[in-house]
N, C-alpha and C positions, 0 to 999 in steps of 0.2 A: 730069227728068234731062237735061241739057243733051246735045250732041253728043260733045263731048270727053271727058265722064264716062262718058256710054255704053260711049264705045272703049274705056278703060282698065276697065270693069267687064268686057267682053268679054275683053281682053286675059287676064287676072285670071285668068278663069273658064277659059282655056285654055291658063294653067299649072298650076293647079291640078288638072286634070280630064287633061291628057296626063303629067304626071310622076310618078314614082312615088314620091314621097316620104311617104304616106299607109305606104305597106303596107311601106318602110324603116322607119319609126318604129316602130309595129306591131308588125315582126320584132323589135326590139332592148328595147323599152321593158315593163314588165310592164303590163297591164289595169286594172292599180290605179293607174297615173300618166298613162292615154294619155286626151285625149278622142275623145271620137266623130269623125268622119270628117264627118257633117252640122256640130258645133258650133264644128271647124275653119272649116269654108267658111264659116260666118255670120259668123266672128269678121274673116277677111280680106275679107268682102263688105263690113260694115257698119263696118271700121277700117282703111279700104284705107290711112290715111297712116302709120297707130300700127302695125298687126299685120305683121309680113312674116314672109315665106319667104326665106331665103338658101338654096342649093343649088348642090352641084357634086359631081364624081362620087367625093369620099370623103367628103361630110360632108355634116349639112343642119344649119338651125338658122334655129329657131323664136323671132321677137323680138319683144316688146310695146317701144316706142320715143314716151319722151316729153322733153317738153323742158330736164330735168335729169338723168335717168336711163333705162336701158336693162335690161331685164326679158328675161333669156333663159329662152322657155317651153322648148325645147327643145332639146339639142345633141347630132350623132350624127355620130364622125366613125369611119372604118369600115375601108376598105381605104389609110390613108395614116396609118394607128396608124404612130407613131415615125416616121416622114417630116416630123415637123412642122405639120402640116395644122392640128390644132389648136390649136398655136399662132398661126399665121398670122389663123385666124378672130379669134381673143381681139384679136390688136392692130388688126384691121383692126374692130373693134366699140372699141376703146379709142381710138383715134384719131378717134373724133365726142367725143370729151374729158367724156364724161360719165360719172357712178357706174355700173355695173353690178353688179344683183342676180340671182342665181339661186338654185335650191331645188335642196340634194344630199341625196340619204339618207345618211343615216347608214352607218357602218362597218357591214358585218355579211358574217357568216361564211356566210350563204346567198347573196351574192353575191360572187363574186370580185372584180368592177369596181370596189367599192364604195371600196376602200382607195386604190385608184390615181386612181378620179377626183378625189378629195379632194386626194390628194396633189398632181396635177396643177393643182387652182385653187389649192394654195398657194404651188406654182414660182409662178405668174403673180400672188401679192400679194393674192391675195383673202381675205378674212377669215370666220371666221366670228361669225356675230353671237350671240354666247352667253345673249344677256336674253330671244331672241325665243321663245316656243311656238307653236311651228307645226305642228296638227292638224286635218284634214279628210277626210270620208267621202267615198269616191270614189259619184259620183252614178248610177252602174252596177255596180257588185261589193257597196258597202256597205263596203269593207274601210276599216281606218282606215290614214290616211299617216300619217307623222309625218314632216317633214323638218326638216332644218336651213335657216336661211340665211345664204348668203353675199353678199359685196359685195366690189367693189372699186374705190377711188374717186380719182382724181389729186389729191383734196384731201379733208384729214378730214371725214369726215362722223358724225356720231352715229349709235347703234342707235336711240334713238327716234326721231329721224329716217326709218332704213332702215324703221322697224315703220310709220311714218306713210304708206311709200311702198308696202310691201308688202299695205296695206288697200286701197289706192288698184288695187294691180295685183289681190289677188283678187276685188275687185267688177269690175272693168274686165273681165279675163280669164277667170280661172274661174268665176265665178256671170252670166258676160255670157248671155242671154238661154235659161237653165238652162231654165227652166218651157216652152219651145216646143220644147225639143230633149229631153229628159228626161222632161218630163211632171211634174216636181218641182222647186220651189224650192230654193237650194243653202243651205247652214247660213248663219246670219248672220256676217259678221265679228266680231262679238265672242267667235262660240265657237270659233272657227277662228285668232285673229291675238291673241297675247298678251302684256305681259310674263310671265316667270317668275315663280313668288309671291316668292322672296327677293328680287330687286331690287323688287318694287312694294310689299313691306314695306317697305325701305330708303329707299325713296323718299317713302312715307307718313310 
């Protein structure tokens, strides 16, 4: 490791390690969606260009960042609900002019949020992508997710497109180096990242 890399691994390591944005998520997020606090730091050590932390004192947000598209792992905006905050994040991630994908749960009546968040990425033009199945066992609870996903793109893009990008983010992201942090392999993408059966009938 050169000089230069050194410093910013340093740097890195001491934002991560004095901010509290571990034990914000944590608070907000259920145990069935959150990773580990080790598989965080491996993900920002070993994809210091791709992985970041955005943070400020009403919101954090958690981003996988490649060079057509933007993958929000995380969004928590907190004491500036209805101040706009969250809006502000969305254009200032939409103005690097690329698609952005994220994973929302679905509506449900054991959570209150659930309705508004939704509602909220569809003021902002996000879509949901209705062909995709998206199911995975959380590698610490065992519980199963199921989310939805969404996208929003300044130029149309396709769902099989979005599901080609969302394989790419779950190996990249969630199954990134599962077996050293977990002690277990993470499902393979093919049982995790699907079409629906009606459109791959339709398609057949």
């Amino acid at each position: 490791m050169q000089k230069g890399e050194s410093l910013k691994a340093s740097l890195i390591e001491e934002v991560y390690t004095t901010s509290n944005w571990f034990n914000r998520l944590r608070e907000y997020f259920p145990e069935r969606e959150m990773k580990s606090k080790q598989h965080f730091e491996l993900l920002f050590q070993e994809k210091q260009a791709t992985y970041q932390l955005m943070e400020g004192p009403d919101f954090i947000v958690v981003y996988f960042e490649q060079q057509d598209y933007i993958f929000i792992d995380y969004i928590l905006v907190t004491g500036g609900r209805g101040k706009g905050v969250g809006t502000k994040v969305l254009s200032e991630l939409k103005s690097k002019g690329k698609a952005i994908i994220l994973e929302v749960e679905p509506i449900s009546p054991l959570d209150p949020d659930s309705e508004k968040r939704i509602r909220f990425y569809q003021r902002h033009d996000f879509l949901r992508m209705d062909s995709i199945n998206y199911e995975r066992i959380h590698m610490v609870t065992n519980e199963l997710n199921v989310m939805d996903i969404y996208c929003w793109s300044p130029a149309g893009v396709s769902e099989e497109w979005v599901l080609e990008q969302m394989k790419e983010i779950y190996t990249e992201v969630h199954a990134f180096m599962t077996y050293e942090v977990y002690g277990k392999d993470a499902q393979p993408v093919s049982e995790v990242l699907k079409l629906k059966e009606s459109l791959e009938a339709a398609i057949q």
